[in-house]
Each structure stands twice: as structure tokens, then as C-alpha cells.
N, C-alpha and C positions, 0 to 999 in steps of 0.2 A: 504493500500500500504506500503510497505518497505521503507526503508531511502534511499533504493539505486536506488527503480525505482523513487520516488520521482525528486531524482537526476539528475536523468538522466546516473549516472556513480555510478562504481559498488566499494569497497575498495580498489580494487585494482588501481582505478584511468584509469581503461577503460570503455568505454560504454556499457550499460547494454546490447545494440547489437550488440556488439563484435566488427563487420564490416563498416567498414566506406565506402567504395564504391568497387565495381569491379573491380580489377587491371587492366585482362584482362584476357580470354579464349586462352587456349593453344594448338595448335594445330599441334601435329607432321606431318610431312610432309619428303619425302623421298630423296627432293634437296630444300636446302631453297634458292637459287638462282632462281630457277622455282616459289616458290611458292611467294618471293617477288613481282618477276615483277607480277604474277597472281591478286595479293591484289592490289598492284599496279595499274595497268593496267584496272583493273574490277570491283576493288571496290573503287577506286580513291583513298584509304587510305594512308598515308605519313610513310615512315622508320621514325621510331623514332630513334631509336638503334638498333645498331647490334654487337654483341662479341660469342667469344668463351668461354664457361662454359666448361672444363678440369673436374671440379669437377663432374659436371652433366653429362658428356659427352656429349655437345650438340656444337652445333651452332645456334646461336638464334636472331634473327629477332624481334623487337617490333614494328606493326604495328600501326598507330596512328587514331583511331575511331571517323571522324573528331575532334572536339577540347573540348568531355570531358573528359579526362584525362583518359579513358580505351582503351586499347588496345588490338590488337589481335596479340599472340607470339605464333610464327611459331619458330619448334622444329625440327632440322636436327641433326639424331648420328653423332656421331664423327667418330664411328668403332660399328662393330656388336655387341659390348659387353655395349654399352647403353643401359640403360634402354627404350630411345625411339626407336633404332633398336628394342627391342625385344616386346615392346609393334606394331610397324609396320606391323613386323611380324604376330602377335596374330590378330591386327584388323585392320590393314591397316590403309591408311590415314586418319585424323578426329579429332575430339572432343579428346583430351587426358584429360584436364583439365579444372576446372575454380575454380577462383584464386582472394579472396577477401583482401581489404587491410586493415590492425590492425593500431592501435597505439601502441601495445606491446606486439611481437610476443610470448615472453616469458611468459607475464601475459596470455595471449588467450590460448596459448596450456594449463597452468594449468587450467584453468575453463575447457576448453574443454573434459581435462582428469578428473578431476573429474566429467561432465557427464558422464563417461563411454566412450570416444573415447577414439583408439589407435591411437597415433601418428608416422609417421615413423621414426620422427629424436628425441634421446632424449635429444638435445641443435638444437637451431637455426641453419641452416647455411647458407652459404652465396649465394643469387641467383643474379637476373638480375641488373646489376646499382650499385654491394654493400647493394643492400637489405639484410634483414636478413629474412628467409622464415621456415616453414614446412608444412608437409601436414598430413592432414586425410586421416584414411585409408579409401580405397574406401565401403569395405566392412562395413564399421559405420557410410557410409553417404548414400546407395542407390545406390550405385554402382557407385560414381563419385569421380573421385581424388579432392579432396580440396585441395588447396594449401592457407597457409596463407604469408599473404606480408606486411612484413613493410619496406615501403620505407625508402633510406639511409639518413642517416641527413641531408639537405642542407646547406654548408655554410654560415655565415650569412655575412652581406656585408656590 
């Protein structure tokens, strides 16, 4: 065995598997108003948060998967020219994403690129909460968008 799986963490001071749990599965949807009260309503699940991503082009919803800290984040465009309008468009409602959480979104994309994945962003940038995210391209995952997620610092108190 290596010093690092030994370890359990790799030099760079993350886990040799990369992922520490499931953020949450992202799912575009065509009124996220419609699709809260539906999570809501059907699957009993709790609004965590809700904001405006400008950057993303989104409005977005984090639905709370009773109380282990994964969630399901309902994806509404802003205007036609999102990214989740035009993926709508292509497949309709559904599965857009899922979405694991790092400890260092910066350290994860370099391993990941040195396996040979493309990454879409070549710096972090800023997702749900003040996370700092990116993703894999779908085509070097199987056909699924990865998204990685490192939650924002929390204050210490």
C-alpha cells in the first residue's frame, strides 16, 4: 500500500476518495415555484434555501432530504439563455445533475485532471450558499454532469 492510502488522505491533504458525501441531485425544472410546493407537498421534504444564481442563470431551491444533510436542488432559468433553459429544452424536466461535496474544490479538480477529466471551469466559482463548485464534463463521466461542492466556511462562534 502507498503512504497515502495508508493514510487515508492523499499530499495534497484530501481524501484518497475525493468525496465526502452527496451534496444533492439537481434537478431542472420549468417553475421552481411549482416544483417546491410538489417536493413539498409529496415528498414532505423542507426549503432549505432559496436564491437567485445571476451567475448561473438560475433560480434555485435546496430541498432538505429529511435530516442528512443532502439535498435535492430544483433548477429554474432565469431567461432562455441559461444553461438550464437550454438543457429543458434538449430533455425536459429531470435528472440534470449530481453533485458531490470536497474538502478542496481546487485540490479535487487537479487530481481529477490529471486522471484525464475535462473540467468546465478553469478556477472555482461561486455556487449555492457561497460555495465554491465545478463540474465534470459529462462526457468523462458517463454521461452525467458532476458537479463538485465545497461548502462555504462557516463562521466560527
Amino acid at each position: 500500500m502507498s503512504q497515502t492510502q495508508d493514510s487515508g488522505a492523499s499530499p495534497l491533504g484530501i481524501p484518497d476518495h475525493l468525496f465526502t458525501a452527496i451534496d444533492h441531485v439537481g434537478m431542472a425544472v420549468p417553475d421552481l415555484d411549482e416544483a417546491i410546493a410538489f417536493y413539498r407537498d409529496t415528498f414532505g421534504m423542507r426549503l432549505a434555501h432559496e436564491e437567485t444564481n445571476a451567475e448561473q442563470g438560475v433560480r434555485e431551491a435546496m430541498m432538505a432530504v429529511g435530516d442528512s444533510g443532502s439535498c435535492v436542488q430544483l433548477l429554474a432559468p432565469l431567461d432562455e439563455t441559461s444553461t438550464i433553459a437550454k438543457y429543458l429544452d434538449r430533455s425536459g424536466p429531470g435528472c440534470q445533475q449530481v453533485a458531490y461535496r470536497v474538502t478542496d474544490v481546487e485540490a479535487v479538480s487537479a487530481v481529477l485532471r490529471e486522471r484525464g477529466l475535462r473540467l468546465l471551469y478553469d478556477e472555482a466559482r461561486r455556487g449555492t450558499s457561497d460555495s465554491r463548485i465545478n463540474f465534470v464534463h459529462p462526457k468523462d463521466a458517463g454521461g452525467v454532469l458532476v458537479e463538485l461542492v465545497e461548502p462555504a466556511a462557516r463562521p466560527a462562534h
